[in-house]
C-alpha positions as CSV (number, residue, x, y, z in Angstrom):
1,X,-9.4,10.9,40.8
2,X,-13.0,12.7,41.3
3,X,-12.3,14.4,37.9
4,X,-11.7,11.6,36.3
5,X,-14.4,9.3,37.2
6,X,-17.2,12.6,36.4
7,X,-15.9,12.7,33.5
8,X,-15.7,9.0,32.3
9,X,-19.2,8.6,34.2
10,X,-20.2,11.3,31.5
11,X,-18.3,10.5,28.4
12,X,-21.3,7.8,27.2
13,X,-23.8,10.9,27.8
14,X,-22.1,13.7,25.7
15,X,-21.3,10.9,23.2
16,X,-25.6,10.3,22.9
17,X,-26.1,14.1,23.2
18,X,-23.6,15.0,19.9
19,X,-25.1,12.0,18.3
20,X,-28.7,13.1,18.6
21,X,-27.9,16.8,17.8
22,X,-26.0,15.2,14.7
23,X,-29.4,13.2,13.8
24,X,-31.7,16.9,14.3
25,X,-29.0,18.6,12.7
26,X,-28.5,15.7,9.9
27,X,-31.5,17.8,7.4
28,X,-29.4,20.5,7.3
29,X,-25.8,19.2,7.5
30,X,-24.3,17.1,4.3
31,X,-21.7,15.7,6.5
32,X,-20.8,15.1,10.2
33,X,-18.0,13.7,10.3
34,X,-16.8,14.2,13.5
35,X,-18.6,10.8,13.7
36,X,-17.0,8.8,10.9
37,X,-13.9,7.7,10.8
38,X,-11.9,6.8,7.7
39,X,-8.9,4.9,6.8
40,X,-7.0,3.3,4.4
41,X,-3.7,0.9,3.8
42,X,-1.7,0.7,0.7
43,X,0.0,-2.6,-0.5
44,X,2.2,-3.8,-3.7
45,X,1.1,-6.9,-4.6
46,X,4.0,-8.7,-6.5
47,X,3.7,-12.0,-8.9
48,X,7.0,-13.9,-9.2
49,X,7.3,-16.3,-12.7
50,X,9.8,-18.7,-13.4
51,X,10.9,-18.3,-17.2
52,X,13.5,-20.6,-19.0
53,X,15.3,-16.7,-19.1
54,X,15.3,-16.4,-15.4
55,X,12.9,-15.3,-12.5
56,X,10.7,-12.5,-13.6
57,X,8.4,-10.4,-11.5
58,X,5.5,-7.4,-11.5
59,X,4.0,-5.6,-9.1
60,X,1.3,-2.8,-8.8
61,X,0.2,-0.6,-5.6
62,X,-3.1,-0.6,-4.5
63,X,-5.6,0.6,-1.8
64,X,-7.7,-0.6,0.4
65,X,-10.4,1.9,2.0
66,X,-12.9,1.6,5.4
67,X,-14.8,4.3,6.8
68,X,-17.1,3.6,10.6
69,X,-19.3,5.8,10.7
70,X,-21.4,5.2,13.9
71,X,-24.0,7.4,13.3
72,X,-26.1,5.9,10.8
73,X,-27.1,3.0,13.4
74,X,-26.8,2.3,17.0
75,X,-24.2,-0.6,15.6
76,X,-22.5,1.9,13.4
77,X,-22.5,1.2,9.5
78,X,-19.0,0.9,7.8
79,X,-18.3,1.2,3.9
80,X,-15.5,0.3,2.1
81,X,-13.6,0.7,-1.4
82,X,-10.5,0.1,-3.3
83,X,-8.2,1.6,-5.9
84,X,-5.5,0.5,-8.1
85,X,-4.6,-1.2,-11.4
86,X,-4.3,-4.8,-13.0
87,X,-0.3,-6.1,-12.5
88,X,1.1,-6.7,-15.5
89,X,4.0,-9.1,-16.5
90,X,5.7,-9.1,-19.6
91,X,6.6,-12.8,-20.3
92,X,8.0,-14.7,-23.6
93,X,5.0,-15.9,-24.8
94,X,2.9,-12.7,-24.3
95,X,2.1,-10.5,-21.1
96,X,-0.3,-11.9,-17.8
97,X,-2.6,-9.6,-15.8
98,X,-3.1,-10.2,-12.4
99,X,-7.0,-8.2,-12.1
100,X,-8.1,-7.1,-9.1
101,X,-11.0,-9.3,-8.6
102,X,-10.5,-13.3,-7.8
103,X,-12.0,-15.4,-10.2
104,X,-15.7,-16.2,-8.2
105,X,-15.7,-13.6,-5.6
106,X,-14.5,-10.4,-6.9
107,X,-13.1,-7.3,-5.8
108,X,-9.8,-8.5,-4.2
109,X,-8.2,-5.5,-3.1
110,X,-10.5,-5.3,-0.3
111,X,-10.7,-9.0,0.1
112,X,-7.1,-9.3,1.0
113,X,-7.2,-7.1,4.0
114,X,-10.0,-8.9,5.4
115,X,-8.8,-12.3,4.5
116,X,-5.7,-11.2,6.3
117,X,-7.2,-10.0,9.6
118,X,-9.0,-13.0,10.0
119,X,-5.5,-15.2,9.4
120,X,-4.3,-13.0,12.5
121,X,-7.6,-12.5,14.7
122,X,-9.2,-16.1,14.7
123,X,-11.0,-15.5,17.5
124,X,-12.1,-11.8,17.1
125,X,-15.8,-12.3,15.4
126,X,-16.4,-8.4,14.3
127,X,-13.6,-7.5,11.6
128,X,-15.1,-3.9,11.7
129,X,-13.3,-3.5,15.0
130,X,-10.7,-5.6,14.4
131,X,-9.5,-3.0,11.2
132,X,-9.4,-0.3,13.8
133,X,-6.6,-2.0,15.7
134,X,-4.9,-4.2,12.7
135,X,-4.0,-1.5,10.3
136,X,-2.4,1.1,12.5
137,X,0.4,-1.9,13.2
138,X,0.6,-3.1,9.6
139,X,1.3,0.2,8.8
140,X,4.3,0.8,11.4
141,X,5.4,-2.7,11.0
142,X,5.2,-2.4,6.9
143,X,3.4,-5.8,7.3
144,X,4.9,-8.4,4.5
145,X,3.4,-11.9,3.6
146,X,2.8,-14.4,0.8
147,X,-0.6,-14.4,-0.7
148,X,-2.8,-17.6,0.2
149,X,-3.9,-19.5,-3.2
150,X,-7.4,-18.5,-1.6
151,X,-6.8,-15.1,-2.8
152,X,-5.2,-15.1,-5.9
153,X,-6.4,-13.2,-8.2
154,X,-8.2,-13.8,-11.9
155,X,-5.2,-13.9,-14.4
156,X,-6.0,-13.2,-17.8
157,X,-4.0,-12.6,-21.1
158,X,-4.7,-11.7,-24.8
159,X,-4.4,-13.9,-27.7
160,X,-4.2,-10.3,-29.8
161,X,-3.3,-7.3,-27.5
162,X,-4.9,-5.2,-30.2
163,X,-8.3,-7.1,-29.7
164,X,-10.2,-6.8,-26.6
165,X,-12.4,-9.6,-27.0
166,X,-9.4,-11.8,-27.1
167,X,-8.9,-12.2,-23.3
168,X,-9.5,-14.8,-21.6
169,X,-8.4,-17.0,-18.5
170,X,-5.1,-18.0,-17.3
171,X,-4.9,-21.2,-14.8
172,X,-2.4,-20.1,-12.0
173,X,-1.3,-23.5,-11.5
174,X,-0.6,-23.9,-15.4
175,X,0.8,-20.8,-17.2
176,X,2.6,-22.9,-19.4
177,X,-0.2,-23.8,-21.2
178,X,-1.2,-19.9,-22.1
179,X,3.3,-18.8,-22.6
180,X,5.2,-21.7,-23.2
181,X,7.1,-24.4,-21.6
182,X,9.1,-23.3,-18.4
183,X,7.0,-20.1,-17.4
184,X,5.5,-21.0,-13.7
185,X,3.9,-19.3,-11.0
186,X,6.3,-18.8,-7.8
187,X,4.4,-17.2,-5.7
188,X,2.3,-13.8,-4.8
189,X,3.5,-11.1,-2.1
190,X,1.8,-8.4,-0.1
191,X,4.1,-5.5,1.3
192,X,2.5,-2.6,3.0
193,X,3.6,0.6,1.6
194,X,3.7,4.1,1.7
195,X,4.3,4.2,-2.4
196,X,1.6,6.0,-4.5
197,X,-0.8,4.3,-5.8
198,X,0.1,2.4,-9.3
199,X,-1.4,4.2,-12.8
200,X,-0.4,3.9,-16.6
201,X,-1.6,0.6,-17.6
202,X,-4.4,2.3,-20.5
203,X,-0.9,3.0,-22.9
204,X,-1.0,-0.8,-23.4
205,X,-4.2,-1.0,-24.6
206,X,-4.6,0.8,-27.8
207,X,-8.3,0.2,-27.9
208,X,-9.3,1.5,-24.6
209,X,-10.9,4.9,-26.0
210,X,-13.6,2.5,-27.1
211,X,-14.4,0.7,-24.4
212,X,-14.7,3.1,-21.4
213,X,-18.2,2.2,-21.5
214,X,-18.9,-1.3,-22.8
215,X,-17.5,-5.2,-21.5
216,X,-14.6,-6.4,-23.5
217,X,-17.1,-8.0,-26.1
218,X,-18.3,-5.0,-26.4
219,X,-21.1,-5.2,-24.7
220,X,-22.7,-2.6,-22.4
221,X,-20.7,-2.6,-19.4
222,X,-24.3,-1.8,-17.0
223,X,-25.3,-5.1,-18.0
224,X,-23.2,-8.6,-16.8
225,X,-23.6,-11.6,-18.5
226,X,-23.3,-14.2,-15.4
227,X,-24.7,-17.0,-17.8
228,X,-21.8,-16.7,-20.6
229,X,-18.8,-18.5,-19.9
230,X,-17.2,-16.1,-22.7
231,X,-15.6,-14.0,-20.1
232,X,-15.1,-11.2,-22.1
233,X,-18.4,-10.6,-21.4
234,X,-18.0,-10.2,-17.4
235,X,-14.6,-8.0,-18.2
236,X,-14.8,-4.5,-18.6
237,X,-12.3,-1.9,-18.4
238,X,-13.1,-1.5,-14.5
239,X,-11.4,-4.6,-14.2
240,X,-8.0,-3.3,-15.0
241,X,-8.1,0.0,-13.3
242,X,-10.4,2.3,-10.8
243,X,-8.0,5.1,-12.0
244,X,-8.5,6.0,-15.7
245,X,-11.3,8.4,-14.9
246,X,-9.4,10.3,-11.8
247,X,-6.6,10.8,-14.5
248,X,-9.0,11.5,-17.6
249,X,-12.2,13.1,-16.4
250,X,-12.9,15.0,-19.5
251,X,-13.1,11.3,-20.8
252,X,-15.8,9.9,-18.9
């Protein structure tokens, strides 16, 4: 019992010690990351479609990234990411991408996982935390649930595959108007998963060469038209992958 109360009585001061020999240290150290911690969940996202054929359905894999790292602040800092690729779903009247960014707030792979922990943790006000104990049981439990219409994501086709400035908008709650009579939106799934990450979708776009650096208009892809309702103008090829480089770096 002695032993263990010294050393919880001393845990908070060897905790301020390693942190301020990490801050005198920090000039000559590019990382201490004894201090950071990272982690990450993988998901398939599925769409299900109605077709006068039959139910249809596509999925793609991506990731969702968090690293705490408590020793750039007293309150500890914590940066995130996300990796993956656009689903896509060949239908009769043409094929629908489901991007990976929701139509007004973007970046969705991310967004899901937070949207989800506060479905679960209502009255847990720090989500930083609340990661920490979520995704370790999402992960052993393989966590599975239907997507809330809050998340869905931007949908998007092309009138002319062949054309990148040809894409524009699908409405979720109307994809008949965009592929024909009878093609409806069921629903939208999340599955945690231990599946690799989804990659490939750059062989359907034969133009994608000449747009690794520009918007689908073929604008510059550093600069976003938030004025134009064109959307080919706010798409780039970012929007449909985060993997093309990792798989072509000579290309970048």
């Amino acid at each position: 019992m002695v032993a263990k109360f010294i050393g919880q009585s001393f845990a908070p001061r060897r905790r301020a010690l390693l942190q301020g020999g990490c801050l005198l240290l920090l000039p000559f150290l590019s990382n201490c990351s004894v201090l950071e911690r990272e982690d990450s969940i993988r998901y398939r996202i599925t769409l299900y479609i109605e077709t006068p054929q039959g139910l249809v359905s596509g999925s793609s894999v991506w990731e969702a990234r968090l690293r705490d790292a408590w020793l750039s602040s007293p309150y500890g800092t914590v940066r995130w990411g996300y990796s993956g690729e656009a689903v896509a779903i060949d239908l009769p009247g043409g094929t629908l991408f489901a991007l990976m960014e929701t139509p007004y707030s973007g970046e969705l792979p991310f967004k899901i996982m937070q949207s989800r922990l506060g479905s679960e943790y209502r009255e847990q006000p720090d989500w930083h935390e609340t990661w920490k104990l979520a995704w370790p049981r999402w992960k052993r439990e393989k966590l599975h649930f239907e997507l809330p219409e809050d998340d869905y994501p931007l949908l998007v086709r092309f009138r002319d595959a062949r054309d990148p400035s040809t894409v524009e908008s699908v409405d979720p709650y109307d994809l008949a108007a965009s592929f024909g009579r009878g093609v409806t939106l069921k629903r939208i799934t999340i599955q945690i998963t231990d599946d690799p990450i989804t990659t490939g979708i750059w062989r359907r776009f034969p133009w994608w060469q000449n747009y690794r650096e520009r918007n689908l208009d073929g604008s510059d892809s550093s600069v976003t038209d938030m004025v134009t309702k064109d959307i080919s103008a706010r798409l780039s090829w970012g929007s449909f992958s985060t993997e093309f480089r990792k798989m072509h770096p000579d290309k970048s």
